[in-house]
NUKELUM-185412 format. One record per residue: residue number from 1; residue in one letter; z, x, y of N, C-alpha, C in turn. Coordinates in steps of 0.02 Angstrom, whole numbers. Each point is the difference from the previous one (the first is absolute). Layout:
PT   koldo   fivo      nc3      nc1      nc2     cac3     cac1     cac2      cc3      cc1      cc2
PT     NUM      a        Z        X        Y        Z        X        Y        Z        X        Y
...
! end
This chain:
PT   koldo   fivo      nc3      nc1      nc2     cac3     cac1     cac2      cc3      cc1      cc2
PT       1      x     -534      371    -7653       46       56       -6        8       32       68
PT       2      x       58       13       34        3       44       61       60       45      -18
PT       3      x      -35       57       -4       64       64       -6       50        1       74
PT       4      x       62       37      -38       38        2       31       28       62       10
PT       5      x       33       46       36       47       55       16       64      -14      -28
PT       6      x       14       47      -44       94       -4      -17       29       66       37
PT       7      x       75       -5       31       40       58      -28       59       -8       -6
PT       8      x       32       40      -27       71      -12      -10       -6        6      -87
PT       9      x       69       -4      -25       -8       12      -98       44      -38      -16
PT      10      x       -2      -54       10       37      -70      -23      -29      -60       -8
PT      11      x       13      -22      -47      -56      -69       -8       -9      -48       38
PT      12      x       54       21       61       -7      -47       52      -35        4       93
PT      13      x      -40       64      -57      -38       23       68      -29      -41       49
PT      14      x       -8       24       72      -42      -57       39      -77       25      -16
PT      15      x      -10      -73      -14     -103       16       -7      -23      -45       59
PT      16      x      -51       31       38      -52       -1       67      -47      -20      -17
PT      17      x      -38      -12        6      -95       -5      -12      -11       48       57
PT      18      x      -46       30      -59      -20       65       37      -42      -23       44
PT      19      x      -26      -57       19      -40       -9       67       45       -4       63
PT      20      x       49      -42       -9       49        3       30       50       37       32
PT      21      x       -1       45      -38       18      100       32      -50       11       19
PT      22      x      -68       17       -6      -58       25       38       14      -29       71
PT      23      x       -2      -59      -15       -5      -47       69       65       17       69
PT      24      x       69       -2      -37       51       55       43        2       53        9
PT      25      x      -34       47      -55      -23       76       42      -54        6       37
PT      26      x      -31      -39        8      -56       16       45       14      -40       54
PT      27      x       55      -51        7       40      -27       72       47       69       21
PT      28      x       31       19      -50       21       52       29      -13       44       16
PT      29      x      -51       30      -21      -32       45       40      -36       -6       52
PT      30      x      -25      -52       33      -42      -32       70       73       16       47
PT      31      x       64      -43      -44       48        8       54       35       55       23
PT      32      x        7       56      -61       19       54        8      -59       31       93
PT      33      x      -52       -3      -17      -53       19       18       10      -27       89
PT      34      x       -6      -59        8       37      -38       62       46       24       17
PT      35      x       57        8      -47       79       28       37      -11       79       18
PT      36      x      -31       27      -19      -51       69        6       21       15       89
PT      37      x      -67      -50       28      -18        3       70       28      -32       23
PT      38      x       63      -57      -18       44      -54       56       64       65        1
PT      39      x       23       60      -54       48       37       20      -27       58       35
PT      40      x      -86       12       -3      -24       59       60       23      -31       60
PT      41      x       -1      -56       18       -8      -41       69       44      -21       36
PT      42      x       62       21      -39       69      -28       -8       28       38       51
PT      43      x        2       81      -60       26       56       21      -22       29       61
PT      44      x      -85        0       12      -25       18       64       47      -41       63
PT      45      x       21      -59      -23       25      -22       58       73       33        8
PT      46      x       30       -6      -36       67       -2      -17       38       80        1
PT      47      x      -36       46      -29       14       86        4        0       15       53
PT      48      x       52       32       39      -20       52       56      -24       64       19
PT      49      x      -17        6      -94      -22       80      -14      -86      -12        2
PT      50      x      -14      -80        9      -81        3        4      -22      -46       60
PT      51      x       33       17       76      -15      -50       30      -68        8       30
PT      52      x      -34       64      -29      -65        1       10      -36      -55       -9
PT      53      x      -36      -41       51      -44      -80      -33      -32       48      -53
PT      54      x      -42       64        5      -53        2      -26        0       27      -69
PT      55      x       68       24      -21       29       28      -67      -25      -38      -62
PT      56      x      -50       23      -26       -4      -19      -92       25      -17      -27
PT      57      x        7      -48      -50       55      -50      -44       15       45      -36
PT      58      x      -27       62      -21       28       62      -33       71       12        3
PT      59      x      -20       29       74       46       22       45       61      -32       -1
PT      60      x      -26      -65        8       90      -79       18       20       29      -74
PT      61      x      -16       -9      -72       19       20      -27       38       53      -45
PT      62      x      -26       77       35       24       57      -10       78       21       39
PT      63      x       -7      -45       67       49        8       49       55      -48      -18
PT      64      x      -14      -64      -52       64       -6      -46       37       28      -55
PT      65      x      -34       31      -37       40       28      -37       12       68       16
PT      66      x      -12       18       56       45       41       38       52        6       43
PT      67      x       -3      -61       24       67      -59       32       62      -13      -60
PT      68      x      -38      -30      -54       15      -11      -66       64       73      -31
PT      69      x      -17       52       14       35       55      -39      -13       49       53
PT      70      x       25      -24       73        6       58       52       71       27       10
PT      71      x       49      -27      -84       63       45      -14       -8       31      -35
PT      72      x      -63       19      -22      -23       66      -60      -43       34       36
PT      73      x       28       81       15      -29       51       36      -70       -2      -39
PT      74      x       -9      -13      -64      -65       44      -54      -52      -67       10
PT      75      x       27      -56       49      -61      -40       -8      -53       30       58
PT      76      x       25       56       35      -64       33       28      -30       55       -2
PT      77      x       11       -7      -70      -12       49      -46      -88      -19      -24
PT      78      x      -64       37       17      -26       -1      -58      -49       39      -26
PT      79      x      -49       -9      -19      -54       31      -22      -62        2       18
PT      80      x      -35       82        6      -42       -4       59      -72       61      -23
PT      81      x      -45      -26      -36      -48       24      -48      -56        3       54
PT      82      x      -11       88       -8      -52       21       56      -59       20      -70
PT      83      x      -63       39        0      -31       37      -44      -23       85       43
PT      84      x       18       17      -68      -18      103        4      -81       22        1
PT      85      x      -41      -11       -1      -71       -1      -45        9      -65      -26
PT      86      x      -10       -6      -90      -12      -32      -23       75      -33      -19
PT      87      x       73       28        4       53       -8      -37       43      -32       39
PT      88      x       61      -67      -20       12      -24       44       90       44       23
PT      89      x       12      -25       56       67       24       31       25      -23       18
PT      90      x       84      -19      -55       56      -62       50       50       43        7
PT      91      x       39      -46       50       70       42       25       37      -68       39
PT      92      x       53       -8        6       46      -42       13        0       17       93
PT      93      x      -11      -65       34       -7       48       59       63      -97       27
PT      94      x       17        9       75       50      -57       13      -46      -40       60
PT      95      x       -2      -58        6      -36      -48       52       47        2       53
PT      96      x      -36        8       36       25       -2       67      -25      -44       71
PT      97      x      -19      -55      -64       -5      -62       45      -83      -16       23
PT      98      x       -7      -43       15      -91      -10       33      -10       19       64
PT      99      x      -53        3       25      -25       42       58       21      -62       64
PT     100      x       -5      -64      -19       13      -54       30      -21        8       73
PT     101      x      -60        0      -15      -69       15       83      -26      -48      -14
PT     102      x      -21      -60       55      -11      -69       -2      -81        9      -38
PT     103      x      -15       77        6      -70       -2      -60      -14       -4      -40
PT     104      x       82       31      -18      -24       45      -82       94      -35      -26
PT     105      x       -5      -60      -10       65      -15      -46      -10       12      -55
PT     106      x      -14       43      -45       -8        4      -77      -15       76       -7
PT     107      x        7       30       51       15       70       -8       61       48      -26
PT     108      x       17       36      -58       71        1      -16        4       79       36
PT     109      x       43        7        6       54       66        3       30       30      -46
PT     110      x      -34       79      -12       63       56      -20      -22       67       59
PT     111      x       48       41      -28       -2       84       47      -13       32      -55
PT     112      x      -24       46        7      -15       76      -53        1       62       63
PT     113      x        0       56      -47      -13       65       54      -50       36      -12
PT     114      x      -22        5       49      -77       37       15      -37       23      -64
PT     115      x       71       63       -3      -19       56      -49        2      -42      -86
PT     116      x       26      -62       -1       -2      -15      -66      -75      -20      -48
PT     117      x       -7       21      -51      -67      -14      -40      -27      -54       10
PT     118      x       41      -72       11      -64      -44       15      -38      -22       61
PT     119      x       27       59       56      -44       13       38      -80       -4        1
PT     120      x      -17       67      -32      -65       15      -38      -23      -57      -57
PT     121      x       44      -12      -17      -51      -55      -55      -15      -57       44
PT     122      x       42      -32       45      -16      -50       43      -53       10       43
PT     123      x      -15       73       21      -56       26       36      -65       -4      -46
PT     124      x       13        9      -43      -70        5      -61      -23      -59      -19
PT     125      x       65      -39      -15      -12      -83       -7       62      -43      -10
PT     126      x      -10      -45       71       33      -39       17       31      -55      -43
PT     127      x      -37      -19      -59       26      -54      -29       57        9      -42
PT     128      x       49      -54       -7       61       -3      -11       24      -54      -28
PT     129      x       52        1      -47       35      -49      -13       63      -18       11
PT     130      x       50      -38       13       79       -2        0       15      -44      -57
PT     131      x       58       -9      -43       23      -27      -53       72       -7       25
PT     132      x       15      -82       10       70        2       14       36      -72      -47
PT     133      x       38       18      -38       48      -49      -29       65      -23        4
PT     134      x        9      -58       27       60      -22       24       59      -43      -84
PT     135      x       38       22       13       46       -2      -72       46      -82       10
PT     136      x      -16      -23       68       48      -66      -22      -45      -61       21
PT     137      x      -62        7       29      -42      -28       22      -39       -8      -58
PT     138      x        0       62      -51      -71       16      -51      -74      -23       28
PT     139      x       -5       35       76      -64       -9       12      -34       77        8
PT     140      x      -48       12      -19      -37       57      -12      -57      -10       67
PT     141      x       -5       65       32      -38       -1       78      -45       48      -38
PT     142      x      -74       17      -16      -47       52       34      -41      -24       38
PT     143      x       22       69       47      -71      -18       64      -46       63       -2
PT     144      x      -59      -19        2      -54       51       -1      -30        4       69
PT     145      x      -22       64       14      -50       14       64       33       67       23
PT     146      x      -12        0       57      -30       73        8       65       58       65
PT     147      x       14       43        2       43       32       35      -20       34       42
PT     148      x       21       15       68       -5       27       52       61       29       37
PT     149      x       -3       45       13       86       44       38      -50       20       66
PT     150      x       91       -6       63       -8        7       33       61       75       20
PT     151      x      -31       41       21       43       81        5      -23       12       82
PT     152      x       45       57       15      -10       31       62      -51        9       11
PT     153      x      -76       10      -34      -56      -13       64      -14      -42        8
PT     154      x       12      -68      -45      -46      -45       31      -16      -19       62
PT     155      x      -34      -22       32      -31      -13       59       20      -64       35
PT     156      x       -2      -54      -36        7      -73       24       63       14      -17
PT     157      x       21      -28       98       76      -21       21       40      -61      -48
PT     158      x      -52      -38      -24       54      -70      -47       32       29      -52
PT     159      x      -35       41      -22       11       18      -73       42       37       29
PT     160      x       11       66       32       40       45       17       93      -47       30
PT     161      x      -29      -21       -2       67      -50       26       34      -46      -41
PT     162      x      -50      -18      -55       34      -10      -70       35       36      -33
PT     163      x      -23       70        0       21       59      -28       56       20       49
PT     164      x        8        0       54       68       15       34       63      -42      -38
PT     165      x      -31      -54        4       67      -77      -20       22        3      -48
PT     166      x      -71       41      -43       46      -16      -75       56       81       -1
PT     167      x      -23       24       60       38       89      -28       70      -32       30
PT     168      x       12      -35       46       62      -12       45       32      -38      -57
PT     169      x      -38      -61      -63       37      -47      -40       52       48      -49
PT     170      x       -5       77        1       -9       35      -80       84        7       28
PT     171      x       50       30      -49       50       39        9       -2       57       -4
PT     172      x       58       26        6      -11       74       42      -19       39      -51
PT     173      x       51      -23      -83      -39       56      -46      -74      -11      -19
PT     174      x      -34      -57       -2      -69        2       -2      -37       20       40
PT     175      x       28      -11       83      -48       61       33        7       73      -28
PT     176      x       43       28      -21       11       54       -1      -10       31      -50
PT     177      x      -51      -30      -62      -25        9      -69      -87       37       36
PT     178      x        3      -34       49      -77       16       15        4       83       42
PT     179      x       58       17        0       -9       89       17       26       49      -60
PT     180      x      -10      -17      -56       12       32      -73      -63       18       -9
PT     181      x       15       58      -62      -67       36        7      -40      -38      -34
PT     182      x      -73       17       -3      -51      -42      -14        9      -34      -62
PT     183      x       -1      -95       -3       -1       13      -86      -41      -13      -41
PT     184      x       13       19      -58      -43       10      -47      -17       95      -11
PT     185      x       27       32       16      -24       57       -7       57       17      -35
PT     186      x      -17       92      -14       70       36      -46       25       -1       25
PT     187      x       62       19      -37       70       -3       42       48       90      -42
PT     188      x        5       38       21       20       64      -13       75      -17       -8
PT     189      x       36       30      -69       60      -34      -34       53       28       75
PT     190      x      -27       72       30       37       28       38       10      -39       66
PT     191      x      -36      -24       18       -1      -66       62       62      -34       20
PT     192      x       19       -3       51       59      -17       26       -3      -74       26
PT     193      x       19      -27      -32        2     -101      -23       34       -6       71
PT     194      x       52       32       37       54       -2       42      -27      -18       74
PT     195      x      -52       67        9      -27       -7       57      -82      -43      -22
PT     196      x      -22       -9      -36      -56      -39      -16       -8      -45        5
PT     197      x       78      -40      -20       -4      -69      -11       39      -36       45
PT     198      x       64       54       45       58      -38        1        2        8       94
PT     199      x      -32       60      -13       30       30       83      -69      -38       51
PT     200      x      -54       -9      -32      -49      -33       66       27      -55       46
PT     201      x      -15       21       52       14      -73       34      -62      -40       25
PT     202      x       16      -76      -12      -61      -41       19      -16      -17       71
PT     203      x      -83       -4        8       17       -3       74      -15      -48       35
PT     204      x       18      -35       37      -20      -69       51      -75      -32       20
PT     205      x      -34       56       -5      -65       -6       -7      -49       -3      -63
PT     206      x      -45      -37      -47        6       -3      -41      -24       72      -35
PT     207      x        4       35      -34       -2       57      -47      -83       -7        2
PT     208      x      -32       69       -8      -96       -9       -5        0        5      -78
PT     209      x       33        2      -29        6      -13      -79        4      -69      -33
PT     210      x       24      -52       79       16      -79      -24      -41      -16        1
PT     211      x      -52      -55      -49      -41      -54       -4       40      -60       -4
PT     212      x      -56      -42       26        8      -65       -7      -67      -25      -51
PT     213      x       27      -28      -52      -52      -10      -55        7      -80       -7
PT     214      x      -78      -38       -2      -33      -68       23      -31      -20      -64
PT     215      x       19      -48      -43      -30      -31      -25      -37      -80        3
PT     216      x      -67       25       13      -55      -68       -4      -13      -25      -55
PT     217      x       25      -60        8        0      -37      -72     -102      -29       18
PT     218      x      -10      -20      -75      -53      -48        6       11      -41      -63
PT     219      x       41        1      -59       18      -33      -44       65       25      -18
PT     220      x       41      -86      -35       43       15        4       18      -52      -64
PT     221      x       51       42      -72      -10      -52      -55       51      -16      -13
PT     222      x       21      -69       31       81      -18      -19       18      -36      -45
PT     223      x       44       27      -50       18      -35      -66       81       -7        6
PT     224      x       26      -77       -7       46      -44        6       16       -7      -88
PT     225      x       55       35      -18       14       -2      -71       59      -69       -3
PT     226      x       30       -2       40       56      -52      -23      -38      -90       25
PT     227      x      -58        7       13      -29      -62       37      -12      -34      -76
PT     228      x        7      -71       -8      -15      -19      -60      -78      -61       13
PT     229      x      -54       24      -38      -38       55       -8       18       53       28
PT     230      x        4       80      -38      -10       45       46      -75        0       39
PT     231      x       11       17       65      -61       -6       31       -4       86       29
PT     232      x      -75       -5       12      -27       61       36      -43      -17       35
PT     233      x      -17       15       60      -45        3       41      -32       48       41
PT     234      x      -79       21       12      -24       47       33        2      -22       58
PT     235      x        6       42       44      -13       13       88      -51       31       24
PT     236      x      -43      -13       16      -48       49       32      -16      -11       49
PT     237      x      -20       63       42      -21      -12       71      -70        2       16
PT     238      x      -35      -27       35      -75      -12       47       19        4       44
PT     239      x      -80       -5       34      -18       -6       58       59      -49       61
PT     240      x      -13      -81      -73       30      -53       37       77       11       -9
PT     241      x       17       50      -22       90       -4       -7       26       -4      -73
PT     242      x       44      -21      -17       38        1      -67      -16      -55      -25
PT     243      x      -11       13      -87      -10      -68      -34       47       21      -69
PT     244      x        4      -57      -33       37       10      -52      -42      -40      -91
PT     245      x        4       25      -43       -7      -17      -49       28       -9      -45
PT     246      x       25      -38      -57       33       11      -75      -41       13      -47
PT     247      x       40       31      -23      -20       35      -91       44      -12      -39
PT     248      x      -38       28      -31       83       -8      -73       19       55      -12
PT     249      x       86      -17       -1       46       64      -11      -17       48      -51
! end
């Protein structure tokens, strides 16, 4: 007797031996698994958004499906989970690209302002998450690890010079969000929106309210929904550099 797999609802269904499907899903999944790291290796060559040699297969991959749907403003769009104490805190914040320092290729980019709340929680504790989902790719990015901003005191010239570049990348109305009054605080109904919001002007130098906010990845969990197997794989970083693992979706 060897069982078999049916589907379909006609008497003329195709029947398999179910060893025989075992035996092609588990080819397909080795190959899925292969085509994995022959398209990390591909893209590293081939992207000009990762001509870093030293960039993470993460990375080759995040920087396509942002190539992928870089005619959709909201694909740099995403989500960016700090903790309060014990409670967690997301907010939609925009990438603004990797730090792309022949050290640190897997460093991402956003800005915040000084005065904003996750200042202090990032001061209390660093660890962090980002959540980003791409809608035509259906690949799902979190990267975990840890945040660091760089503001008007810092001390070390590299960083300070990161933080210049990214204030020169901004437009004029985003520089000019960072001389509004503090936010997160009240706002008095009597308050004049006019001169608050409208009349500052931004200034050439970057604002002591601008950060430059650094995310250090050390894991990173990428799930590929349209891959058939869907596949997922962990990233993590060591000592020796980036490695990668699969799991199941």
């Amino acid at each position: 007797f060897q069982p078999v797999m049916r589907w379909g609802c006609s008497s003329s269904a195709r029947r398999i031996p179910a060893r025989n499907l075992a035996t092609a899903t588990l080819a397909g999944i080795v190959s899925a698994a292969s085509a994995y790291d022959s398209e990390s290796n591909a893209l590293a060559e081939s992207m000009g958004t990762c001509a870093n040699g030293n960039a993470p297969e993460w990375r080759q991959f995040l920087s396509k499906s942002i190539h992928k749907e870089k005619g959709d403003p909201t694909s740099k769009f995403l989500t960016l989970a700090t903790v309060k104490g014990s409670e967690p805190r997301a907010r939609t914040v925009v990438f603004r690209g990797f730090l792309d320092d022949e050290k640190n290729p897997d460093i991402v980019k956003f800005i915040t302002d000084l005065r904003s709340e996750k200042i202090g929680e990032i001061d209390a504790n660093p660890k962090a998450e980002v959540m980003w989902y791409f809608l035509d790719t259906r690949e799902q990015f979190r990267i975990r690890g840890h945040l660091e901003y760089v503001s008007k005191d810092d001390t070390d010239p590299q960083r300070l010079s990161w933080r210049e570049s990214q204030w020169k990348a901004l437009s004029e109305s985003a520089r000019q969000s960072y001389e509004w009054p503090s936010p997160g605080t009240d706002r008095d109904n009597s308050a004049n929106d006019e001169d608050d919001f409208f009349k500052p002007t931004a200034s050439k130098a970057p604002s002591p309210n601008f950060v430059l906010l650094l995310m250090i990845p050390d894991t990173v969990d990428h799930l590929r929904l349209r891959a058939k197997p869907q596949m997922r794989c962990i990233h993590e970083k060591s000592a020796g550099g980036w490695s990668w693992r699969r799991v199941n979706p």
